[in-house]
C-alpha positions, 0 to 999 in steps of 0.5 A: 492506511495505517495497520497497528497489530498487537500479535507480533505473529500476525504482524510478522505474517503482515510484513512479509507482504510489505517488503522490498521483494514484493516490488519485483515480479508481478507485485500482486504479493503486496499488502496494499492489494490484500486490503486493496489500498493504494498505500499501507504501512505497518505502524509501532504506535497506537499514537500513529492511528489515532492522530488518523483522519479516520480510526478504528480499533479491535482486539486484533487490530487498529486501523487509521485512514490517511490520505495515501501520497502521490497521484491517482493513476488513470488506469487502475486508480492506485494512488502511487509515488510514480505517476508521471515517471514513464514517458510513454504514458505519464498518467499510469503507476509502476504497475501499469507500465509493467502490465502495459509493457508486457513485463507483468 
C-alpha cells in the first residue's frame, strides 16, 4: 500500500509508526498493522499513486494498492520479505518466528 499525505503533521504522525525501531520488541507499533496490510510506505509524490494497480484520493489522503513483495506467511498471511529465513519453520515471517519462539 501506497499512503500520499499532504498535511505534513498527519504524515510526520504516520512515520513514527513506520520507522526502524518498530521492528524491534513486539512490532505491533507498525504502520502496516494500523491499516492491516502486509506492506505500507509513505510515498513524496501524488505520481507514486497514480502509477498504482489501484487508487483513491481525498483531501486527507491518497491511496495506491500495489502488490506487497515477498511471500505470504502460512501462519498469519502477512506478505513479508523473510518468509524462508527460519529454518525451524520456513513458511512463517519475523513475526511469527518471534511469537513461535517466545520472543514476542
Amino acid at each position: 500500500m501506497l499512503l500520499y499525505i499532504l498535511d505534513q503533521e498527519l504524515r510526520q504522525q504516520l512515520e513514527k509508526f513506520n520507522t526502524a525501531e518498530s521492528l524491534t520488541g513486539n512490532q505491533v507499533d507498525e504502520l502496516r498493522y494500523f491499516v492491516l496490510a502486509s506492506q505500507v510506505e509513505l510515498v513524496d509524490s501524488l505520481d507514486d499513486i497514480k502509477k498504482a494497480d489501484y487508487q483513491s484520493e481525498s483531501d486527507l489522503v491518497s491511496v495506491g494498492v500495489i502488490k506487497a513483495e515477498g511471500k505470504k506467511c502460512d501462519r498469519c498471511w502477512n506478505y513479508s520479505t523473510k518468509v524462508g529465513d527460519f529454518k525451524d519453520d520456513p513458511t512463517i515471517c519475523e513475526r511469527c518466528n518471534s511469537a513461535l519462539v517466545g520472543d514476542f
